[in-house]
C-alpha positions in Angstrom: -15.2 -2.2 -29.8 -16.2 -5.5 -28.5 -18.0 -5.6 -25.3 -16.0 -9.1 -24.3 -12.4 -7.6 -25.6 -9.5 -8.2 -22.9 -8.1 -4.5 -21.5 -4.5 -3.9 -20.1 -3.5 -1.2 -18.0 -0.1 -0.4 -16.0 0.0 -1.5 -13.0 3.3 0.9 -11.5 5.6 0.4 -8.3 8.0 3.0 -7.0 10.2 2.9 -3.9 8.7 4.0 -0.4 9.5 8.0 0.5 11.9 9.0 3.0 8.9 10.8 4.7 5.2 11.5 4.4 5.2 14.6 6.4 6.7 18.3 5.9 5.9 21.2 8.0 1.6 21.0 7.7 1.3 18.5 5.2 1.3 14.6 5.5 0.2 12.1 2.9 -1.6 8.9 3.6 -3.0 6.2 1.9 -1.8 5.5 -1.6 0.0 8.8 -2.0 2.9 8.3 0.8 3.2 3.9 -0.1 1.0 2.9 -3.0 0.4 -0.8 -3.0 -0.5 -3.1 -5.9 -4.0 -3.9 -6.0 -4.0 -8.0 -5.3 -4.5 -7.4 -1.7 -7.1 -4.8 -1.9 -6.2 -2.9 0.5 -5.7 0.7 -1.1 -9.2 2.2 0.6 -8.5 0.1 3.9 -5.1 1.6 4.4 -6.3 4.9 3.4 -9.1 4.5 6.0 -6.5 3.4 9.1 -4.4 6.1 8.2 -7.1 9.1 8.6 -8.4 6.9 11.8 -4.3 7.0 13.3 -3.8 11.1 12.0 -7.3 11.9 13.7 -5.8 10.4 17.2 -2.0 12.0 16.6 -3.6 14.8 15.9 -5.8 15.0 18.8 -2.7 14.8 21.3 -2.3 18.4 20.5 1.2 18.7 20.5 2.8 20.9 18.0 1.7 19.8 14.5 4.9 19.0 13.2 5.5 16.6 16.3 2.1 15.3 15.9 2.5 14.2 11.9 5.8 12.7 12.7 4.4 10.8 15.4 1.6 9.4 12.8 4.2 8.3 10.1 6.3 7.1 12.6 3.2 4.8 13.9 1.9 4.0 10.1 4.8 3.3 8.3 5.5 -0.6 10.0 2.5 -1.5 9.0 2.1 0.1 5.6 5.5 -1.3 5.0 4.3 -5.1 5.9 1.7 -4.3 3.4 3.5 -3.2 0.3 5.9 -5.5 1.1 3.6 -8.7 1.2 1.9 -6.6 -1.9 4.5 -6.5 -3.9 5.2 -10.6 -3.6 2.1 -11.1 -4.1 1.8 -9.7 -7.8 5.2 -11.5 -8.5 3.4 -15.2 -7.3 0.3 -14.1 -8.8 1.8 -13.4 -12.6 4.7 -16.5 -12.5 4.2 -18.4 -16.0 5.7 -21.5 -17.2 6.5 -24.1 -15.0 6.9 -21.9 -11.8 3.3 -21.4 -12.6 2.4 -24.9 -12.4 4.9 -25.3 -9.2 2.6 -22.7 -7.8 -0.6 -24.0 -9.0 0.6 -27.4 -6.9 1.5 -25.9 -3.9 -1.2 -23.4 -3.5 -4.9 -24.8 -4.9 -7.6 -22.9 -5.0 
């Protein structure tokens, strides 16, 4: 194989969960909203969602309460993100002329 050879890999989307959180368990980061990675934000979001579960859970309600009240605080923002993630792949891989409309508009 050659060292400088071009790789492609699947880059996959699927649509946001009704809920993160059942009885004890919650998912954050990637697992509950995965996001594509132009933004780079996979280990950041993961990060802010420990960071939000650590102070829900510190309320010391009963869990349940608690892990709805941490999806119910995460899920506007990690929405925004995926959101603003997922346009961003689409802008990112335009070809043709909307490429070059782009390229116009938005210089590097």
């Amino acid at each position: 194989m050659q060292p400088d050879a071009c790789y492609r890999w699947a880059v996959l989307d699927r649509p946001p969960l009704p809920s993160w959180s059942g009885r004890c368990v919650v998912l954050l980061g990637d697992a509950c909203r995965p996001t594509f990675p132009v933004l780079a934000q996979g280990a950041a979001m993961a990060i802010e969602h420990v960071a939000a579960l650590a102070r829900c859970l510190s309320v010391a309600d009963a869990l349940t309460a608690d892990l709805h009240r941490y999806e119910a605080f995460r899920k506007p923002r990690r929405s925004k993100i995926q959101r603003v993630s997922r346009l961003s792949a689409r802008l990112f891989h335009l070809r043709g002329p909307s490429a070059g409309v782009r390229n116009r508009l938005l210089p590097i």
